[in-house]
N, C-alpha and C positions, 0 to 999 in steps of 0.2 A: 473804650470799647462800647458798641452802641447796645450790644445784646445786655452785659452787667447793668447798665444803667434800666432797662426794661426789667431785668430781673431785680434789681433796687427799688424799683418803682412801683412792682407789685407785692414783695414785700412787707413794704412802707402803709402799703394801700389795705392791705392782712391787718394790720395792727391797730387793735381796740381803743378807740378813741379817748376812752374814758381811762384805762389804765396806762395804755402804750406798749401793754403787750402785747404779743404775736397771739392772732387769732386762732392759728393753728393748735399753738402751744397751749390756751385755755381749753381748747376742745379735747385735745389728750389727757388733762391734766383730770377732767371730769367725764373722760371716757366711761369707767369702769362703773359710775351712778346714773350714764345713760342706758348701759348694756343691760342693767337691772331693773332701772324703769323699765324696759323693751321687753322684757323676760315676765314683769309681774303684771304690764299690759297682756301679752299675751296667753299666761295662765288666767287671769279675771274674763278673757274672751272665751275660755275654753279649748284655746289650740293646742294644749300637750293632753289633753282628755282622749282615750281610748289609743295610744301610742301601743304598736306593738310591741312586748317586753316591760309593760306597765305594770309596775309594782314587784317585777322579777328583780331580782340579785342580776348583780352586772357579769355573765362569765368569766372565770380566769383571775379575776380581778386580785390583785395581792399576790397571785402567784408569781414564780421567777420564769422569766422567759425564755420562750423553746422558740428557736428560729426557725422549727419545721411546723411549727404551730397550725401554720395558713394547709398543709398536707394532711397532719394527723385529720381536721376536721371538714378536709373534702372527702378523705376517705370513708368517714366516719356517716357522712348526709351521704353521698352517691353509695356507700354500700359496694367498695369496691373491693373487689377481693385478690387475692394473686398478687401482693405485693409485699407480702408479707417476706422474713428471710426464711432460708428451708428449712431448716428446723422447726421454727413457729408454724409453718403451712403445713407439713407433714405431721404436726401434733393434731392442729385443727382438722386435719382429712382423719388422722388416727380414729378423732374422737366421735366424727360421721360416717367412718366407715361402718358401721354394722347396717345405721339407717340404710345410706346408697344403696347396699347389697341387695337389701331387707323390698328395695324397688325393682328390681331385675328380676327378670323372669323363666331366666333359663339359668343351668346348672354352670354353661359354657360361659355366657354375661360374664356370672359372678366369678370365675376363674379368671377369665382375662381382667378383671377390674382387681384382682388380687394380685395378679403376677406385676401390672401397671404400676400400683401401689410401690409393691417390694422392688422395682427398678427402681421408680421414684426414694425410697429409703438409701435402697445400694449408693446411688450416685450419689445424694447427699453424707452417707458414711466415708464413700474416698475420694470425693470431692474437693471443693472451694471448703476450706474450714471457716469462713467468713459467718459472724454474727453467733448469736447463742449456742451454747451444745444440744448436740442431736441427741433427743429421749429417746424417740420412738423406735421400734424395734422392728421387723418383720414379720408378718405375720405367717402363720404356717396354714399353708396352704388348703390341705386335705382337711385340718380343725376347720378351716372356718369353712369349708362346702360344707360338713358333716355339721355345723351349728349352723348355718344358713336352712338346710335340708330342715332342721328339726323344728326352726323357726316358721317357716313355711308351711311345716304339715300341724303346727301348732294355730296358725293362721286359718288355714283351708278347716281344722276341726272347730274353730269355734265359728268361724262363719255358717259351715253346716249346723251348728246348734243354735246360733242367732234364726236361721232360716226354720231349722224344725219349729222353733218357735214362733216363730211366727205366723208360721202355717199352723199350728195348733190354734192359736189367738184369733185368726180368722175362719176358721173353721168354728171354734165357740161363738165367734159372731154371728155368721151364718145362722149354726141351729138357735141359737137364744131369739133372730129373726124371725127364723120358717117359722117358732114355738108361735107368734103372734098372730099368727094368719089366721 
């Protein structure tokens, strides 16, 4: 066959004249003190200098592998939220719901954001039992308008005393001024 005989021939033609080994074969065999050469040339040039993660611990490193790994830490940089199981999501709203409220601005707002909520609880109590146990609990209703309500007027009075004072503080400005003229 004419093609083996080409393939013989270059082979033959590979092989180090001086030893009679395959040229290939010396190249692999001092593979591993070229790839270090390559690496300490190009440290002595300065091309691993200012690498992002230079001088950081390697992430994760040593630990056991999570095949959802590549998810937890898109979740984790996009800041994604809502994917949580219901349980988990419903602990975390639990634990922002006064905040939320505390933003609304009418008594009705924060009624309909509470009844929301307590859907959001109910369904998940006779729901899908999937993923951790449900902590959270419903909230009652009339309490939290009546803690909302007090949080508010606790709001509105110290803003009115941030404001008296401040009008006092520019008014001392004022005359301490006119005093100069």
């Amino acid at each position: 066959m004419p093609e083996d005989d080409e393939r013989q021939q270059f082979r033959e033609a590979e092989r180090d004249e001086r030893t009679g080994r395959s040229a290939a074969a010396e190249r692999m065999r001092h593979q591993g003190q070229w790839v270090e050469l390559q690496l300490q040339r190009a440290r002595d040039r300065g091309e691993f200098d200012d690498l992002p993660g230079f001088g950081k611990p390697i992430a994760d490193l040593g630990s056991d592998h999570d095949p959802d790994w590549w998810v937890k830490r898109l979740v984790e940089r996009e800041q994604i939220t809502g994917v949580l199981p219901a349980a988990l999501q419903l602990r975390k709203e639990d634990a922002e719901l006064d905040g939320r409220l505390d933003r609304l601005t009418s008594e009705a707002e924060v009624r309909r954001e509470l009844l929301d909520f307590n859907e959001r609880v109910r369904r998940a109590l006779y729901g899908d039992p999937g993923g951790p146990p449900l902590l959270t609990q419903r909230r009652d209703v009339e309490a939290e308008v009546a803690a909302w309500r007090e949080r508010l007027e606790q709001r509105r009075t110290a803003a009115a005393e941030r404001a008296r004072t401040e009008r006092t503080e520019r008014e001392a400005r004022r005359r301490w001024f006119r005093r100069s003229d």
